[in-house]
C-alpha positions in Angstrom: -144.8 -144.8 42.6 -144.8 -144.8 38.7 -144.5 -141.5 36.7 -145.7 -141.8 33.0 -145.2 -138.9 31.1 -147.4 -138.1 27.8 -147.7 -134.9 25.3 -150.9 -134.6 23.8 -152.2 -131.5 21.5 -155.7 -130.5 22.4 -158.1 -131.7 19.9 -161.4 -130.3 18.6 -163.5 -131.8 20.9 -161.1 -130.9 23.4 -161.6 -134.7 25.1 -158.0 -136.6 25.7 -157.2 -140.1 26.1 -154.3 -141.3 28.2 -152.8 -144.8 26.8 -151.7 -146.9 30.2 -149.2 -149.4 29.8 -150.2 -152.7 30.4 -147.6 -153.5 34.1 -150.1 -151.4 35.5 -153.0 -153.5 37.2 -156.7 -152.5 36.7 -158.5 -150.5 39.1 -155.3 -149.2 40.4 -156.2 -145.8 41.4 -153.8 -143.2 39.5 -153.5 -139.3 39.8 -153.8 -137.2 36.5 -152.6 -134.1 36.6 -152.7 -131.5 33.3 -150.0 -128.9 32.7 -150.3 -126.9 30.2 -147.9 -125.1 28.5 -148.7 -121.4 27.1 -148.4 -121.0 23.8 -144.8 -119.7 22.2 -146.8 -116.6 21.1 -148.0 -115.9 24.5 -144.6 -116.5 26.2 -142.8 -114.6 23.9 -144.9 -111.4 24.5 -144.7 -112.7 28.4 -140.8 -112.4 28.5 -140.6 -108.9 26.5 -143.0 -107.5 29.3 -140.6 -108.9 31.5 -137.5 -107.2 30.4 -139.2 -104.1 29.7 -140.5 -104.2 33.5 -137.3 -105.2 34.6 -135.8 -101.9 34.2 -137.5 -100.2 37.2 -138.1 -103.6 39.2 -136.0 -102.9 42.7 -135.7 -106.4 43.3 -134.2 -107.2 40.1 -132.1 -104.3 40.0 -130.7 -105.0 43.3 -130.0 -108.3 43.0 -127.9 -107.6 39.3 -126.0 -104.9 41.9 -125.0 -107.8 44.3 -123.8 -109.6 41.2 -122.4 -107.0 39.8 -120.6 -106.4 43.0 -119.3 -110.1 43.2 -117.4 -109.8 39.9 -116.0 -106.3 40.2 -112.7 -107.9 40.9 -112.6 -110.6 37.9 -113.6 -107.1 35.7 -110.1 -105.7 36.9 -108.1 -109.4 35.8 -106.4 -109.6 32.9 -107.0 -112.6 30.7 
């Protein structure tokens, strides 16, 4: 298996062309996937709702007990 990978911005017309090097033969059936990534905007908002959620999230809150828990002793070292 080959794995290309290739950023492209979405144009106007919203149509996308994928160069493919020339080692690969033609009518060699290949699998295109799209990922797209949200926009900074949109993950920035995305993360503050996160923290602000975080604060009364039980899962997250236990879990940063456990750690908390973990490193109680290295708190005490001196350095």
């Amino acid at each position: 298996m080959i794995a290309l990978r290739q950023f492209k911005r979405v144009p106007n017309d919203h149509r996308l062309v994928i160069e493919v090097p020339e080692s690969i033969e033609e009518n060699q059936l290949m699998e295109v996937i799209l990922l797209c990534k949200e926009s900074r905007q949109k993950d920035k908002a995305h993360k503050i709702e996160q923290l602000k959620n975080s604060q009364t999230d039980r899962n997250f809150l236990d879990e940063m007990q456990l750690l908390n828990d973990d490193f109680r002793h290295l708190d005490n070292e001196a350095w």
